[in-house]
Short mmCIF file of the C-alpha atoms (twelve columns), coordinates in Angstrom:
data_MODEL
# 
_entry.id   MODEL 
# 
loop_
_atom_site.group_PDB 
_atom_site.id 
_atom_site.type_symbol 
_atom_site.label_atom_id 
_atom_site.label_alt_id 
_atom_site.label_comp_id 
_atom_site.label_asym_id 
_atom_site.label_seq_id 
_atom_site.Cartn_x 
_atom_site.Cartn_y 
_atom_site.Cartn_z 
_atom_site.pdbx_PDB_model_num 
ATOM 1   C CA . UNK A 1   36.847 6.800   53.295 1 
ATOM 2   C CA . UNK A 2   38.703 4.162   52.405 1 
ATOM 3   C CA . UNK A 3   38.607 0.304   50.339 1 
ATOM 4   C CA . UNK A 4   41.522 -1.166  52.227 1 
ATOM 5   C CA . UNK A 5   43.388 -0.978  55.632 1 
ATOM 6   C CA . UNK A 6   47.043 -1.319  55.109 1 
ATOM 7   C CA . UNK A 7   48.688 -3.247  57.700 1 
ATOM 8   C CA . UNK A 8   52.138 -4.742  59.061 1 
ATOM 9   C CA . UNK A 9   53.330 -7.860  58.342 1 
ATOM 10  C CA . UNK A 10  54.666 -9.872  61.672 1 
ATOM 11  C CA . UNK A 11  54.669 -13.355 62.165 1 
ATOM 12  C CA . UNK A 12  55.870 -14.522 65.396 1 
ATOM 13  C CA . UNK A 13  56.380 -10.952 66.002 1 
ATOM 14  C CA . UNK A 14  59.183 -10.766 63.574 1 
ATOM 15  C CA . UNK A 15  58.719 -8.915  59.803 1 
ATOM 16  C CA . UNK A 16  59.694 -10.722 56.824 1 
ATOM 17  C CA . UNK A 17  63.064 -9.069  55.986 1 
ATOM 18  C CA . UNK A 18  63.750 -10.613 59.840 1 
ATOM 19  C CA . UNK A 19  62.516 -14.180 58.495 1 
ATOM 20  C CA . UNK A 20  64.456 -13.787 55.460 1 
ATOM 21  C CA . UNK A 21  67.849 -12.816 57.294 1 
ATOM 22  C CA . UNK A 22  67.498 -16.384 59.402 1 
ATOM 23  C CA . UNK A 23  69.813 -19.053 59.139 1 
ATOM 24  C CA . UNK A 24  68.693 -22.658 58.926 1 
ATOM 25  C CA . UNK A 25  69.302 -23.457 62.442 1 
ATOM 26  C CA . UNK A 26  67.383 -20.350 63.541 1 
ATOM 27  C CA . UNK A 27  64.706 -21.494 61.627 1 
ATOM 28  C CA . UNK A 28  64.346 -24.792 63.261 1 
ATOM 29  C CA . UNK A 29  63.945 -22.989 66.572 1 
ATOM 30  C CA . UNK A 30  61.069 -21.217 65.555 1 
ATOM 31  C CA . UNK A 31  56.953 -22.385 66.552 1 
ATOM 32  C CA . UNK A 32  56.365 -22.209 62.698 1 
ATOM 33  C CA . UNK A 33  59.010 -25.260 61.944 1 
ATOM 34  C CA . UNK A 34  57.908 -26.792 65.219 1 
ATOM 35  C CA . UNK A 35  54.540 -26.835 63.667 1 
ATOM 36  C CA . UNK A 36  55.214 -27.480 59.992 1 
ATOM 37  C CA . UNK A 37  57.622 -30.731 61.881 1 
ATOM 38  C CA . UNK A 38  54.455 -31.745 63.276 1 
ATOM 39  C CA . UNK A 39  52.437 -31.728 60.766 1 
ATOM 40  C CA . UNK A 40  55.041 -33.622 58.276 1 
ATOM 41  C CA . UNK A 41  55.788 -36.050 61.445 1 
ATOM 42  C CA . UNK A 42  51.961 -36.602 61.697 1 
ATOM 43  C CA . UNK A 43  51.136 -36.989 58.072 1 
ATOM 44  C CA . UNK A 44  54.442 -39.239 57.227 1 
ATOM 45  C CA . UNK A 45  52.496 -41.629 59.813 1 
ATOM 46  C CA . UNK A 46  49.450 -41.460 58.135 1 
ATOM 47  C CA . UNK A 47  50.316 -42.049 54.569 1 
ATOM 48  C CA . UNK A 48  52.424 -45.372 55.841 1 
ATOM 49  C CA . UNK A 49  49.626 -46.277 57.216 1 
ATOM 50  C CA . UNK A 50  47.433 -46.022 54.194 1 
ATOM 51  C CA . UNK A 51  50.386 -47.244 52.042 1 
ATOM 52  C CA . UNK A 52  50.383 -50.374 53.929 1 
ATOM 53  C CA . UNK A 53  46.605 -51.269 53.722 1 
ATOM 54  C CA . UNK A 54  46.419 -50.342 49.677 1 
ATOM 55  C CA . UNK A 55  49.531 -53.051 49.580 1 
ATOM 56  C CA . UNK A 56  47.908 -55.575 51.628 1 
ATOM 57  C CA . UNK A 57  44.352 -55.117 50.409 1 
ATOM 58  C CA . UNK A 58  45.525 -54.800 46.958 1 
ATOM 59  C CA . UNK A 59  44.337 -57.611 44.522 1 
ATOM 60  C CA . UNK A 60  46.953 -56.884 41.677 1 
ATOM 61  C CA . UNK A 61  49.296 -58.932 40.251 1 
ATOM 62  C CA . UNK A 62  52.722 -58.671 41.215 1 
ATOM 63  C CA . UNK A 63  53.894 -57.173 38.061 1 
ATOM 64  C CA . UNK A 64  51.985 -55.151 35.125 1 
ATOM 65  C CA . UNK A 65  53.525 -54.305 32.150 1 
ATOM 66  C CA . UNK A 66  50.770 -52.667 30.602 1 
ATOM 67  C CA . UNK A 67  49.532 -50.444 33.297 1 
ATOM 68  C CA . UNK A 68  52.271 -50.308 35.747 1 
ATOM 69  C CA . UNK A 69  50.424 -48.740 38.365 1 
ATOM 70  C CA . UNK A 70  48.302 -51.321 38.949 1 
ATOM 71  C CA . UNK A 71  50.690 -53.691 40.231 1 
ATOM 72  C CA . UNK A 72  52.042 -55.065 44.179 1 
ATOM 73  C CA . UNK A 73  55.355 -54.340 42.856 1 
ATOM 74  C CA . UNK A 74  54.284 -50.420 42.292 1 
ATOM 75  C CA . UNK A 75  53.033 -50.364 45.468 1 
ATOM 76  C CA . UNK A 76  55.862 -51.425 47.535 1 
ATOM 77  C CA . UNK A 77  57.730 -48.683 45.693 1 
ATOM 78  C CA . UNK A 78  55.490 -46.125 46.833 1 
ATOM 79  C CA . UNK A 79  55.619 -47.925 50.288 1 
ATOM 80  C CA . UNK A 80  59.419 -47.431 50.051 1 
ATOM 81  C CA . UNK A 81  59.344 -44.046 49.327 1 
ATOM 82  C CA . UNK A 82  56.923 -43.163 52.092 1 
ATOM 83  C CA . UNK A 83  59.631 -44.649 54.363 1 
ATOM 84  C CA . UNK A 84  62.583 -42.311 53.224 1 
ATOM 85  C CA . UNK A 85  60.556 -39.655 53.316 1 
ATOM 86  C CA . UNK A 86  62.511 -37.091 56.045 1 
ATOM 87  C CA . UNK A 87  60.212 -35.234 57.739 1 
ATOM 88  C CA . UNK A 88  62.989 -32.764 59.396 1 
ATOM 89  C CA . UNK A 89  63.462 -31.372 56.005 1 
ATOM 90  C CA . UNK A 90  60.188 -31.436 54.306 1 
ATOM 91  C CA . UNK A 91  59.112 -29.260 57.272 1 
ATOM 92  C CA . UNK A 92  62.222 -27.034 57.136 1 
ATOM 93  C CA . UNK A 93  61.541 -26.573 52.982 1 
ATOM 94  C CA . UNK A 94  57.713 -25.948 53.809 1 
ATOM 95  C CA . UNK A 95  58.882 -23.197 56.008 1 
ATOM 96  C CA . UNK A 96  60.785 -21.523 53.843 1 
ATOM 97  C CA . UNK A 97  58.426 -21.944 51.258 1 
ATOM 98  C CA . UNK A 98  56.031 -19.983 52.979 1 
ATOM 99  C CA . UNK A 99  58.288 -17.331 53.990 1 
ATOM 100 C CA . UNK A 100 59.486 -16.499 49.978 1 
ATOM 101 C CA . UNK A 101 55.260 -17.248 49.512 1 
ATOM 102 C CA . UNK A 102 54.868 -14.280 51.955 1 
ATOM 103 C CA . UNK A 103 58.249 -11.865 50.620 1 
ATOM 104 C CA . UNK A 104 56.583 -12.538 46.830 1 
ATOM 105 C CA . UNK A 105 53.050 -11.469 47.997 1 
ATOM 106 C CA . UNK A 106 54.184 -8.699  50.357 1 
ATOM 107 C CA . UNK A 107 57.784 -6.966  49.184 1 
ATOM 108 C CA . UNK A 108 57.003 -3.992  51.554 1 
ATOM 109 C CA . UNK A 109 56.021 -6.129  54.078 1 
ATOM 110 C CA . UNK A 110 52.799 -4.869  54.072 1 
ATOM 111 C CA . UNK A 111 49.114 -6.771  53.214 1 
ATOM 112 C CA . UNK A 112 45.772 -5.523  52.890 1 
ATOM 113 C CA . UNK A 113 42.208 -6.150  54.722 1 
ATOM 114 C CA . UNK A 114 38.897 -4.938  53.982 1 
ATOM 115 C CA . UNK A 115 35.523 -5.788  55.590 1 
ATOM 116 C CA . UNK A 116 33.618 -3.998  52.581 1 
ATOM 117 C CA . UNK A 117 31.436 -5.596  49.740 1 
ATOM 118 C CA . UNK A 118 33.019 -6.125  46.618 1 
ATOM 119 C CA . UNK A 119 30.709 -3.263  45.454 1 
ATOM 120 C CA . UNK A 120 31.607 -1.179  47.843 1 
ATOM 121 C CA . UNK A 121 34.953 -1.030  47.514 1 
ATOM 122 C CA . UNK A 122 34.328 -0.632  43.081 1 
ATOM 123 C CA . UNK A 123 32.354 2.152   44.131 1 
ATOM 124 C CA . UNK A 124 35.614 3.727   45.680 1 
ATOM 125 C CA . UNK A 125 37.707 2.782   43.185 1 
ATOM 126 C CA . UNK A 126 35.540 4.587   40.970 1 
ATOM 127 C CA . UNK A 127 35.728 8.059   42.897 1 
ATOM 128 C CA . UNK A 128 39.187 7.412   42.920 1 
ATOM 129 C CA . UNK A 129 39.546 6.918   39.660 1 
ATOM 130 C CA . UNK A 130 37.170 10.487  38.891 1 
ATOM 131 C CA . UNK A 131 34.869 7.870   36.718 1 
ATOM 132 C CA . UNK A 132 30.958 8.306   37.143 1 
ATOM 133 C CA . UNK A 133 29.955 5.243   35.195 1 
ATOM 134 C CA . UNK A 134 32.145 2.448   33.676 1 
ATOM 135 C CA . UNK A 135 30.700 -0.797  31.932 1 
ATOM 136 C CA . UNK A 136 33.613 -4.222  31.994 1 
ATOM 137 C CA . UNK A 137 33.192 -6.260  29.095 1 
ATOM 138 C CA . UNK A 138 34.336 -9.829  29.234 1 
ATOM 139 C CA . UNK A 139 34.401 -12.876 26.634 1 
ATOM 140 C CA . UNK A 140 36.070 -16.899 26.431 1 
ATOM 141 C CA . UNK A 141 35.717 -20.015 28.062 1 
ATOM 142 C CA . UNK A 142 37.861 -23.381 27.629 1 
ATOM 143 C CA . UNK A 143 41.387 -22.645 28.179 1 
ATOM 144 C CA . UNK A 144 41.138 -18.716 27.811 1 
ATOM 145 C CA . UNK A 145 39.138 -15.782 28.070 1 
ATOM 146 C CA . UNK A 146 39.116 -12.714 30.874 1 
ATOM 147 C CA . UNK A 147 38.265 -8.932  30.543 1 
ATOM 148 C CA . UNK A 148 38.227 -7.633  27.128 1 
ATOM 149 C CA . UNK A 149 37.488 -3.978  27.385 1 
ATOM 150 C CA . UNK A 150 36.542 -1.286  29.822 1 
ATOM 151 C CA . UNK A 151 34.577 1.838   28.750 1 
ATOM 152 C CA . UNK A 152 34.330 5.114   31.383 1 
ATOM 153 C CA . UNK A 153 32.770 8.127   31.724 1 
ATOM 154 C CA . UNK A 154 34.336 11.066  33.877 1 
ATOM 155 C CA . UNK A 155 32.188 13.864  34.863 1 
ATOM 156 C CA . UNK A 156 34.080 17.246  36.530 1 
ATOM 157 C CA . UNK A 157 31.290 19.786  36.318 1 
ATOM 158 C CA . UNK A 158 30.050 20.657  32.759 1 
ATOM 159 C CA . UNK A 159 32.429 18.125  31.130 1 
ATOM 160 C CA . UNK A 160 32.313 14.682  30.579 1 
ATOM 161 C CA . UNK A 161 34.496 12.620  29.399 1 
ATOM 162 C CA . UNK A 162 34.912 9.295   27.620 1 
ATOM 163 C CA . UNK A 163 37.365 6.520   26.775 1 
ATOM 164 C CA . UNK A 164 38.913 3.217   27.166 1 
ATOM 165 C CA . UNK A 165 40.658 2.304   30.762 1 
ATOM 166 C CA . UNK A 166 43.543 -0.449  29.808 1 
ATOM 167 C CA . UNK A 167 43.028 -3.312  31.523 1 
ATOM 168 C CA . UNK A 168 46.270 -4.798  32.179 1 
ATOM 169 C CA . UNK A 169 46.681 -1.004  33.893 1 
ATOM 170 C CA . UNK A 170 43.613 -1.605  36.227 1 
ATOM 171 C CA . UNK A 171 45.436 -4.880  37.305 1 
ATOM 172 C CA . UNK A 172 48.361 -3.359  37.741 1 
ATOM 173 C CA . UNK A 173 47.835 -0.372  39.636 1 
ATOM 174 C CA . UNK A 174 44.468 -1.429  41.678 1 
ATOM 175 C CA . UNK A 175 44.798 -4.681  42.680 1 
ATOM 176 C CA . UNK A 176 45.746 -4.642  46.060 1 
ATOM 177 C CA . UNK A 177 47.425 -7.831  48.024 1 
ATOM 178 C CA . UNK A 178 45.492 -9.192  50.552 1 
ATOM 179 C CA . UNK A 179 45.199 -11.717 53.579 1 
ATOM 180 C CA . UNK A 180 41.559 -13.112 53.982 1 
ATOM 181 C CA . UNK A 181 40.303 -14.172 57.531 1 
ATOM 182 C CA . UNK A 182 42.950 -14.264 59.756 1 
ATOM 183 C CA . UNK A 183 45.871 -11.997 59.284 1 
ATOM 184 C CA . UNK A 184 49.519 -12.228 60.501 1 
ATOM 185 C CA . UNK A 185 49.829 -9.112  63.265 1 
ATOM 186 C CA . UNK A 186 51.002 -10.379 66.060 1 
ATOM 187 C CA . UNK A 187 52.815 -13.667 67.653 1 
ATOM 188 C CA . UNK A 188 51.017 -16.308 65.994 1 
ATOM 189 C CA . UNK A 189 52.649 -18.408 63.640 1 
ATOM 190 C CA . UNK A 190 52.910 -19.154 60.097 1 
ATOM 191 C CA . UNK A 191 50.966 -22.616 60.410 1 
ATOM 192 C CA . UNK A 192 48.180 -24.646 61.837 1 
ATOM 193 C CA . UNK A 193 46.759 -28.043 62.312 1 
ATOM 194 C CA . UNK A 194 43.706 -29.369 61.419 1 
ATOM 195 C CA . UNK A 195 41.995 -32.665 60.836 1 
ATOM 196 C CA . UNK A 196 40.781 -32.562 57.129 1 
ATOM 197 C CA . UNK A 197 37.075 -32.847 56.843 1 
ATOM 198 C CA . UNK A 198 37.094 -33.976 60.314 1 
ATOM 199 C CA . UNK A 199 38.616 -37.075 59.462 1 
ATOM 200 C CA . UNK A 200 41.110 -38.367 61.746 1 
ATOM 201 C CA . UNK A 201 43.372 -39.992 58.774 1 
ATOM 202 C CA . UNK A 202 43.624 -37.066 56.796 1 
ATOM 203 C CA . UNK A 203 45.238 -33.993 58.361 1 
ATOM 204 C CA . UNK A 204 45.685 -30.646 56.783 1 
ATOM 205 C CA . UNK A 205 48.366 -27.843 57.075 1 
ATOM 206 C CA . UNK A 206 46.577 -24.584 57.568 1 
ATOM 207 C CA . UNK A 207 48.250 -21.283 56.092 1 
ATOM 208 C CA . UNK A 208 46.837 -17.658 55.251 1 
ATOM 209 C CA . UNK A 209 44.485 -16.884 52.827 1 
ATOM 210 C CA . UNK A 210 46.513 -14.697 50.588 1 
ATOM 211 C CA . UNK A 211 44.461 -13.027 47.600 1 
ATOM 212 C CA . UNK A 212 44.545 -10.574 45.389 1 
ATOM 213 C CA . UNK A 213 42.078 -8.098  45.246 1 
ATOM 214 C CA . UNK A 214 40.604 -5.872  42.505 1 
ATOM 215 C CA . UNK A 215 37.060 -4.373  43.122 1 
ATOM 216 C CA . UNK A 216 36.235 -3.905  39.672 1 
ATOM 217 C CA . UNK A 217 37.499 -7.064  38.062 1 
ATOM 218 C CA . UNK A 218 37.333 -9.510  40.746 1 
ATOM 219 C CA . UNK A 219 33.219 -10.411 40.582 1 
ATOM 220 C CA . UNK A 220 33.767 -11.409 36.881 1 
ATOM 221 C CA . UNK A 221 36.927 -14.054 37.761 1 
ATOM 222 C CA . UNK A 222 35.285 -15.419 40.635 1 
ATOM 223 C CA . UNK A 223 32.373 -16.294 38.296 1 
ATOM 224 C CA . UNK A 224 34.320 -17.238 35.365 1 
ATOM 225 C CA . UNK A 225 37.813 -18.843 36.104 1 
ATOM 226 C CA . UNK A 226 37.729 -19.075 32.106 1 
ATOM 227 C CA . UNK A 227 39.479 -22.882 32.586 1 
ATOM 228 C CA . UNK A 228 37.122 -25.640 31.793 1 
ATOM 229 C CA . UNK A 229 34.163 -23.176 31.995 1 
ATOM 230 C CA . UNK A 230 31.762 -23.177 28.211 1 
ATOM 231 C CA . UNK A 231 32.234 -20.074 26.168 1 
ATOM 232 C CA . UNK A 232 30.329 -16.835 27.238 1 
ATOM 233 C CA . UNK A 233 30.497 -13.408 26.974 1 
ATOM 234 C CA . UNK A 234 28.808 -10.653 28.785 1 
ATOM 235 C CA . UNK A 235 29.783 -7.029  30.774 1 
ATOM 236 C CA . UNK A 236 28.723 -5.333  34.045 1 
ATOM 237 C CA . UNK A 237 28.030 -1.773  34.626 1 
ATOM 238 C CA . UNK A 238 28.725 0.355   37.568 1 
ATOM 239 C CA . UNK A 239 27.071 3.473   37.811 1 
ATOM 240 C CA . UNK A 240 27.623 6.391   40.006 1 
ATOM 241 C CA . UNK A 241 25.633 9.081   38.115 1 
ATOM 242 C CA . UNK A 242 23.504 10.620  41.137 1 
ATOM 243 C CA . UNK A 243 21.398 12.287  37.320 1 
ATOM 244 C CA . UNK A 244 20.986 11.537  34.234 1 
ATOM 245 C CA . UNK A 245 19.573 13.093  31.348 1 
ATOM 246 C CA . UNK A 246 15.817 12.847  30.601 1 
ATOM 247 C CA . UNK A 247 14.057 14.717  27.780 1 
ATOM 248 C CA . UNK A 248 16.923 17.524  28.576 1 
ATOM 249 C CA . UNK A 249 16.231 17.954  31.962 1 
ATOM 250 C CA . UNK A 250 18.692 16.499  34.809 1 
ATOM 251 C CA . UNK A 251 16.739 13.554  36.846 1 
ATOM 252 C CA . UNK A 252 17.246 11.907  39.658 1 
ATOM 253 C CA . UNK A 253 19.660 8.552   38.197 1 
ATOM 254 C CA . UNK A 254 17.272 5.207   39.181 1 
ATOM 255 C CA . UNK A 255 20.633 3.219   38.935 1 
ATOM 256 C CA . UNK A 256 22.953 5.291   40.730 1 
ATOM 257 C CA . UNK A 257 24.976 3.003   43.233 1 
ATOM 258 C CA . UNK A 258 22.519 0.212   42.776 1 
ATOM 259 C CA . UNK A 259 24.623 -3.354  43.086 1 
ATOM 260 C CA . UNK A 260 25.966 -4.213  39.355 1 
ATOM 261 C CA . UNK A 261 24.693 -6.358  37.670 1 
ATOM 262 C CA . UNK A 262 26.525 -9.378  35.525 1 
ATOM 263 C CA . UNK A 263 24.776 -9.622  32.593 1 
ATOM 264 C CA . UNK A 264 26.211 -12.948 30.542 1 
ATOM 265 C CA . UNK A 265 25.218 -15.818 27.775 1 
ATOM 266 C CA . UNK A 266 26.781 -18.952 28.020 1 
ATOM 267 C CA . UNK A 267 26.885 -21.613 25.281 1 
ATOM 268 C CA . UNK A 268 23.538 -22.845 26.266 1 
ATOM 269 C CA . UNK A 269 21.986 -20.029 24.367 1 
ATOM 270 C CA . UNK A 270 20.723 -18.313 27.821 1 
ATOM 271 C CA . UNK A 271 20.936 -14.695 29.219 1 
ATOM 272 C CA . UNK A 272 21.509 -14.878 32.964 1 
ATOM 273 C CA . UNK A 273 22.301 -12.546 35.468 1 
ATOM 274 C CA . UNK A 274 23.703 -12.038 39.307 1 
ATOM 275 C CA . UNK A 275 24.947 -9.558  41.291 1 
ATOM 276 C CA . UNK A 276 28.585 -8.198  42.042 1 
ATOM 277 C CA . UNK A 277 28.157 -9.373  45.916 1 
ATOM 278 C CA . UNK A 278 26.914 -13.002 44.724 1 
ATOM 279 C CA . UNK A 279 28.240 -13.932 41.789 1 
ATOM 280 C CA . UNK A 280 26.864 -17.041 42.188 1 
ATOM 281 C CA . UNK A 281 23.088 -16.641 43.054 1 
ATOM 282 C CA . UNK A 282 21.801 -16.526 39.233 1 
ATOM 283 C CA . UNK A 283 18.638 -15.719 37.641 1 
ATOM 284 C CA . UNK A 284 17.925 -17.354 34.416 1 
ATOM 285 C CA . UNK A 285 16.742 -15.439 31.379 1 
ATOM 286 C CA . UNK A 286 15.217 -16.153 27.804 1 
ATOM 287 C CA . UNK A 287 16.508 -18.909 25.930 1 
ATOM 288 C CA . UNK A 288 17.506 -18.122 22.486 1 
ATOM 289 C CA . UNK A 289 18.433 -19.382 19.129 1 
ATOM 290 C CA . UNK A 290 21.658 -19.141 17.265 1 
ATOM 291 C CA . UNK A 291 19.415 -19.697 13.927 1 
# 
């Protein structure tokens, strides 16, 4: 049983090393510039538009030396540039944007999909891996901060063993590259078109959902982006011990495969806790002093 499904990358039925072989003028012929010419046609319109009205509602002065941007004479330059804008190659340079995007993400030409819980797929990561319980400890906030450590136990019959996993290792080897939602198989297109927050002046280029994935780590960065967020430091265990001692006799483990558990403080002085699947439903613990 597996975490991930491998698949083919195709878009427009063609692979990338097919995209990347293209000329410019074969380029323009595909549905993904037609699109992305579209969209830069469309949204050229609508910034005009709104470049117009700021200029004629505006109720600054003509010139400001002191704050520049808040001038008519700003605004006509920005009016201006709207104008020369060229739309032909915006949308060719957003097309091949995408397609070195894609090559980056995907040198094999190959993505991932999974349609497994986050703890499901650390759970087979772990039997992978030959570890029966590991616990990911993780510190910062500000402008820094990530995984610090991660401690494992192995078990192969009698023996168990013990150590430190390096984590720039786990990133490298186990994170997988994947496409979330819908995925790039077929004859479909690099691009869509949408109206942004169903607004009709405000239009929105639609591309895939490319992410990477690592079971073990991810539930800890998708809580803490460690940018901006206060300082805290905390760890989360996964066990897959099906027995653990108990007054030296085996047991039945309580905790084996049970959903992990974040268990964090922040700089408010307060434990908290959530789960691996939803890192974002919290439950609030003691407050404590620093005293």
């Amino acid at each position: 049983m597996t975490a991930y499904k491998e698949n083919i990358v195709l878009v427009e039925s063609k692979t990338l090393p097919e995209w990347n072989n293209m000329n410019d003028d074969e380029l323009m012929k595909t549905k993904s510039y037609g699109i992305s010419l579209e969209y830069m046609t469309k949204d050229k319109i609508l910034r005009l538009e709104r470049a117009e009205k700021r200029l004629k509602e505006s109720t600054y002065p003509e010139y400001n030396e002191a704050r520049e941007w808040e001038s008519k004479s700003y605004l006509r330059l920005q009016l201006e540039g709207e104008k020369d804008s060229n739309s032909n190659e915006n949308a060719l340079l957003t097309l091949k944007g995408e397609i070195k995007r894609f090559s980056t993400a995907f040198p094999n030409n190959t993505f991932f999909t999974s349609d497994k819980k986050q703890s499901e797929k650390g759970f087979l990561l772990m039997k992978e891996l030959g570890w029966a319980w590991c616990r990911i400890s993780f510190s910062g906030g500000h402008d820094s901060g990530g995984i610090d450590e991660i401690d494992y136990e192995s078990e192969t019959t009698s023996i168990q063993k013990t150590g430190h996993y390096d984590v720039e290792s786990m990133i490298e080897k186990y994170t997988k590259n994947c496409i979330e939602g819908k995925t790039p198989t077929g004859a479909d297109p690099f691009f869509s078109i949408e109206n942004q927050q169903n607004q009709d002046k405000y239009i929105h280029l639609r591309k895939y959902h490319i992410k990477e994935d690592n079971p073990l780590l991810d539930g800890i960065y998708d809580k803490f982006d460690f940018n901006g967020f206060p300082s805290v430091d905390g760890y989360i265990e996964w066990d897959l011990k099906k027995e653990i001692l108990k007054d030296d006799v085996l047991v039945p483990n309580p905790d084996y495969k049970k959903t992990p558990i974040m268990q964090f403080r922040t700089t408010e002085y307060v434990d908290y806790q959530s789960t691996i699947d939803d890192p974002d439903d919290e439950i609030r613990g003691q407050s404590y002093s620093m005293d």
